[in-house]
C-alpha positions as CSV (number, residue, x, y, z in Angstrom):
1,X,-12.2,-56.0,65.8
2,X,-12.0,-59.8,65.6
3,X,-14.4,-62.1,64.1
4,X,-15.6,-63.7,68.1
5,X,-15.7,-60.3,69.3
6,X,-18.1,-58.8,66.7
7,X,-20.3,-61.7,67.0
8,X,-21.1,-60.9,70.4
9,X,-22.2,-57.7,70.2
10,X,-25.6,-58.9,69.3
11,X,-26.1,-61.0,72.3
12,X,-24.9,-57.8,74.6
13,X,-27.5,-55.7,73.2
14,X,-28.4,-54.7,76.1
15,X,-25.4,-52.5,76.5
16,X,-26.9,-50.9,73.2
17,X,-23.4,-50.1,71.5
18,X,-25.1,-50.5,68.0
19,X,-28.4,-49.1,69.5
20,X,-26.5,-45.9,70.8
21,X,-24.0,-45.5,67.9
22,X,-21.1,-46.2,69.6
23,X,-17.9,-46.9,67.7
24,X,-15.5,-50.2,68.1
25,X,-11.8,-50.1,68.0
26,X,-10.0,-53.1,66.4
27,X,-8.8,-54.1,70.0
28,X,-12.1,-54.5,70.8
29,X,-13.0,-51.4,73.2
30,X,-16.2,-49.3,72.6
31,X,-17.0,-46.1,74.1
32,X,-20.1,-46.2,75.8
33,X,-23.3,-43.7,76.1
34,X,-25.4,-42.8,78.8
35,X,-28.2,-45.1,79.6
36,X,-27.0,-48.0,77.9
37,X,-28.3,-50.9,80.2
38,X,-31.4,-50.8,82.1
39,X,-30.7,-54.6,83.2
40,X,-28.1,-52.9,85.7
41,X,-30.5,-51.9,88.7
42,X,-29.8,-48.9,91.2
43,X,-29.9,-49.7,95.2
44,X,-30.6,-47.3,98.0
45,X,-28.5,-44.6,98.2
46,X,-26.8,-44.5,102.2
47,X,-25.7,-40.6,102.4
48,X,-22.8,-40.4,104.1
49,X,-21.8,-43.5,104.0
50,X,-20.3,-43.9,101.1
51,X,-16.9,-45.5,100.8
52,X,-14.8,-43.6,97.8
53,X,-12.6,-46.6,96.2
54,X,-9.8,-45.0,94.4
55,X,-8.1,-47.7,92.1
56,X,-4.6,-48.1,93.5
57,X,-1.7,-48.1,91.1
58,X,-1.3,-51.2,89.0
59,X,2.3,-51.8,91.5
60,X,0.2,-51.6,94.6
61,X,-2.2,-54.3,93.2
62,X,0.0,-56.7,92.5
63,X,0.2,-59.9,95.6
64,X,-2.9,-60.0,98.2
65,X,-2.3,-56.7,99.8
66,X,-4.9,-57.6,102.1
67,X,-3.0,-57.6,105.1
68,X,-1.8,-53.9,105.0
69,X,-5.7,-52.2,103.9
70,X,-7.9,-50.5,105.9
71,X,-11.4,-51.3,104.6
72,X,-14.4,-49.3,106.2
73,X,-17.3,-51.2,107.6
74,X,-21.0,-50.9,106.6
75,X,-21.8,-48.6,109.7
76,X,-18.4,-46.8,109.0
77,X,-17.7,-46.8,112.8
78,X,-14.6,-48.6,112.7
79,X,-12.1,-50.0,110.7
80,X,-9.8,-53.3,110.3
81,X,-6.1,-53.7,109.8
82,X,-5.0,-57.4,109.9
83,X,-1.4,-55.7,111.2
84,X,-2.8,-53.9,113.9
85,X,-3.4,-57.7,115.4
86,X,0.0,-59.4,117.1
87,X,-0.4,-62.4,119.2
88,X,2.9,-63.6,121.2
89,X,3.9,-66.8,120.2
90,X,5.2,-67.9,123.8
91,X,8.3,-67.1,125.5
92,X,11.5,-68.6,127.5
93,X,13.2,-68.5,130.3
94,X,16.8,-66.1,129.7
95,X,19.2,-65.4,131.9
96,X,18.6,-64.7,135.5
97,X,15.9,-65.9,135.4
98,X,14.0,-63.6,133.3
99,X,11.1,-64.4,130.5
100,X,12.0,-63.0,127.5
101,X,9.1,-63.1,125.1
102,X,9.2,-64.0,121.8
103,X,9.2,-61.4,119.1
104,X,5.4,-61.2,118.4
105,X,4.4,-62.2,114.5
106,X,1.0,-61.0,112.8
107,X,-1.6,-63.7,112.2
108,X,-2.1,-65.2,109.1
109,X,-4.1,-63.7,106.5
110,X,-7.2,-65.8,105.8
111,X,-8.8,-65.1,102.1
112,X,-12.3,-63.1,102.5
113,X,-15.3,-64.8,103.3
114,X,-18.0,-65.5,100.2
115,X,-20.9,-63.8,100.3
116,X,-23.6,-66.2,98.9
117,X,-26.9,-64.9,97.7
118,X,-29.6,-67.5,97.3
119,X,-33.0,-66.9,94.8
120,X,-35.9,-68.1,94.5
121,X,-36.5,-70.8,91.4
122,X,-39.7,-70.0,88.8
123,X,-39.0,-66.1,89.6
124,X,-38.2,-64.9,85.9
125,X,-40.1,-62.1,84.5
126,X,-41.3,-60.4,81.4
127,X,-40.3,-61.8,78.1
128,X,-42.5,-62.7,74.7
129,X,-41.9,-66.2,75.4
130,X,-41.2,-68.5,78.3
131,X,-37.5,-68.4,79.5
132,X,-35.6,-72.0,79.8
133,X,-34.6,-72.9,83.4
134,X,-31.5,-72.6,82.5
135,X,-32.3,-68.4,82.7
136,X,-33.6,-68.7,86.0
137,X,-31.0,-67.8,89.0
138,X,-31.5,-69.9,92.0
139,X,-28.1,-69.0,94.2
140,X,-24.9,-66.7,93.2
141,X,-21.8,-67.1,95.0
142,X,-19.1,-64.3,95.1
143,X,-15.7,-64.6,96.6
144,X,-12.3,-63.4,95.9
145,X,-8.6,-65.0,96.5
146,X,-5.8,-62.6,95.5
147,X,-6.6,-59.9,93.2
148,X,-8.7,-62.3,91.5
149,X,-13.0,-62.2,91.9
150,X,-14.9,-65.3,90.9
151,X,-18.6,-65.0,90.8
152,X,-20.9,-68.6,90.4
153,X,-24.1,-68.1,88.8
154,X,-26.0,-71.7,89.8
155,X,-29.4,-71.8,87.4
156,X,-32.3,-74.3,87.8
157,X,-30.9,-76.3,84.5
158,X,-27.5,-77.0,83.1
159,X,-26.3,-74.2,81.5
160,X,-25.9,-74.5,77.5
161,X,-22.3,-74.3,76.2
162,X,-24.1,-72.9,72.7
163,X,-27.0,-70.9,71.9
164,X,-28.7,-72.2,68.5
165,X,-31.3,-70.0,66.5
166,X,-32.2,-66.3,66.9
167,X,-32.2,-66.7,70.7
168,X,-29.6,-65.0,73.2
169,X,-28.5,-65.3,76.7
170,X,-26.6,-62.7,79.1
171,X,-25.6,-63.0,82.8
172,X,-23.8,-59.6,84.4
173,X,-22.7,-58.7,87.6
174,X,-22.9,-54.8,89.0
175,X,-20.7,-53.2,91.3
176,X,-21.4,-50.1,93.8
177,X,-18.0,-49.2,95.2
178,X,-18.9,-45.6,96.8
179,X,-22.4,-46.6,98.2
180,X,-24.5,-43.8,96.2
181,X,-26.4,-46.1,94.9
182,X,-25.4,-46.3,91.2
183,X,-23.4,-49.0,89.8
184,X,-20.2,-47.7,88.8
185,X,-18.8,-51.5,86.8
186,X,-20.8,-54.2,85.1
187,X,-19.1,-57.6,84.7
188,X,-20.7,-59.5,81.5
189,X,-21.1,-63.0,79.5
190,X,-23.1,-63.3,76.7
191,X,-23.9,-66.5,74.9
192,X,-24.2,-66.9,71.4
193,X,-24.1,-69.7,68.6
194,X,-20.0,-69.9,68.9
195,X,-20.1,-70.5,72.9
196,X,-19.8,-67.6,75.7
197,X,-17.9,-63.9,75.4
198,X,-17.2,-61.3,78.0
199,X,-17.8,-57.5,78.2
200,X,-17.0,-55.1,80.6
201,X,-18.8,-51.8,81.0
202,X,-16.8,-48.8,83.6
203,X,-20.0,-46.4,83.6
204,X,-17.4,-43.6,85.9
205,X,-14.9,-43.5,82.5
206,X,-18.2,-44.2,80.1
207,X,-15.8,-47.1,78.8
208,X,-16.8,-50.6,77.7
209,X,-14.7,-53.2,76.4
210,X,-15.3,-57.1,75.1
211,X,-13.3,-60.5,74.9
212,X,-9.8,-60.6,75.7
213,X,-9.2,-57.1,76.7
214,X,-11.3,-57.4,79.6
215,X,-9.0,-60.4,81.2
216,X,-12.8,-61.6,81.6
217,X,-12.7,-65.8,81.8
218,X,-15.9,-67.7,81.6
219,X,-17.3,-71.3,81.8
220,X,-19.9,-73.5,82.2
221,X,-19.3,-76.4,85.1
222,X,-22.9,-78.1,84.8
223,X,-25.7,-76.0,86.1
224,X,-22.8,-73.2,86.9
225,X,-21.5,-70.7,85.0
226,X,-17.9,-69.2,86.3
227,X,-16.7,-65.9,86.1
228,X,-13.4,-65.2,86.7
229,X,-11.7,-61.3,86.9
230,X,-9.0,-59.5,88.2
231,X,-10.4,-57.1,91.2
232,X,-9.0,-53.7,88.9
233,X,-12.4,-54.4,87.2
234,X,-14.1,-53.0,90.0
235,X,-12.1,-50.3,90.6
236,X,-9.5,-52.4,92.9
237,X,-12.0,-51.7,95.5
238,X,-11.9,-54.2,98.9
239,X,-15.7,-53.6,99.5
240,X,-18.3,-53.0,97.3
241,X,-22.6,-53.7,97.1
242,X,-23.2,-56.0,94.2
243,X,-26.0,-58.2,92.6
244,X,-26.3,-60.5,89.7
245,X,-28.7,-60.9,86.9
246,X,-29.6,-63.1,84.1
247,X,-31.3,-62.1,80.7
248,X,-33.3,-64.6,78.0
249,X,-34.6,-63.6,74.7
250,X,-34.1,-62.6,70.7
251,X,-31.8,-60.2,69.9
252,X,-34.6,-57.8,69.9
253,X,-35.8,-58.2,72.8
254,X,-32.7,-57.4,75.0
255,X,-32.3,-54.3,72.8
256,X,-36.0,-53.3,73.3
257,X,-36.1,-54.3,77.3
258,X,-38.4,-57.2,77.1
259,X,-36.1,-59.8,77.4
260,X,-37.0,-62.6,80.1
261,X,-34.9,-61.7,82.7
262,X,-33.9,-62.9,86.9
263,X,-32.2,-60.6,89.1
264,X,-30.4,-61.7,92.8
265,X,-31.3,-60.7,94.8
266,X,-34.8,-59.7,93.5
267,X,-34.2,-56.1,95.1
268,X,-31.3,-54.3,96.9
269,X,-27.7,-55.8,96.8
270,X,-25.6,-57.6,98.6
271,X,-22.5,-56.1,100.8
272,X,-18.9,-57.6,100.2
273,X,-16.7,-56.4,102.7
274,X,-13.1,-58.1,102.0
């Protein structure tokens, strides 16, 4: 394991690796216990509703493949295929006479909407001592373009490139892709005195992995922070319930669970629907 990897398994304490026992390869993947984060919440469970993402073969991810999916809707009455819409283009006049239409094409393929959830400022809990604002979530914006996600964490204070002392700061995202109610992929970035990492916990393969290996990019753009991920680190699922949540504390504290910390949104999640 590299030196910037080990380093920021302290400030992801709260997926317990070193609490739990779990071992690190050199290429920086861990395999992960039960109960290792209780920062990830749990939403309502919708029986019967559930939408089972498979993760599609790494050839079938490649390019948007948006315009050939089927992705079920929240009530799961109908579904959507952007080929199943043709609009003429206009015709001419042929021979005799006749109107000969134009060979219908499919519409363009817009990228998916964002699905912006906004929070309430002076809304962080717990913790021994008072959190910075720069801990305290006031809107999170989720979109995706390609096969690439990019979440936007906006705090109430610039966001610190560097964390100096004993102090430590996480932000995660979690990911519900068959609507039981249990996140099934955490997307992380922890700060610590040598700038920001990235983890990545898969909770169906009991699997987490840190840095480079997670093709995890992070950085700070003022009061932002930017995360950047291919879609395969949610299973390569097209919708999903999500929510974010940021953590503020000493090292102890996030591996104890009393850690200043700001969910959004403050209960529930959020439905992406591609």
């Amino acid at each position: 394991m590299n030196l910037h990897v080990a380093r920021h398994l302290v400030p992801l304490a709260v997926l317990a690796l070193v609490a739990t026992g779990c071992s690190a390869a050199s290429s920086g993947d861990a395999v992960a216990g039960p109960g290792m984060s209780d920062l990830a919440p749990s939403y309502d469970a919708r029986p019967g509703k559930g939408r089972v993402q498979a993760e599609a073969p790494a050839g079938e991810r490649a390019g948007d493949d948006r315009a050939g999916r089927r992705g079920s809707e929240r009530d799961g009455a109908r579904t959507r295929n952007t080929t199943d819409t043709l609009k003429p283009r206009g015709s001419h006049k042929g021979s005799g006479g006749r109107d000969d239409a134009v060979a219908p094409g499919p519409e363009p393929v817009s990228a998916p909407r964002p699905v912006t959830v906004g929070d309430p400022s002076g809304d962080v809990s717990g913790g021994i001592e008072q959190a910075p604002a720069s801990a305290d979530i006031v809107e999170v914006r989720l979109s995706r373009r390609g096969d690439v996600v990019e979440v936007r964490t906006t705090f109430a204070a610039a966001v610190p490139s560097r964390q100096s002392g004993s102090k430590g700061m996480n932000v995660a995202s979690f990911y519900d892709v068959d609507d039981n109610g249990i996140v099934d992929y955490e997307v992380w970035a922890s700060l610590a005195d040598d700038g920001w990492g990235t983890g990545h916990l898969d909770r169906r393969r009991e699997k987490a992995t840190f840095g480079p290996s997670t093709g995890i990019q992070v950085r700070v753009e003022g009061d932002t922070l930017v995360t950047r991920f291919p879609v395969e680190r949610v299973g390569g699922a097209d919708v999903f319930r999500w929510s974010a949540a940021s953590e503020w504390g000493s090292y102890e504290s996030m591996a104890s669970a009393t850690s200043a910390r700001d969910h959004a949104p403050d209960d529930g999640a959020v439905d992406y629907r591609g």
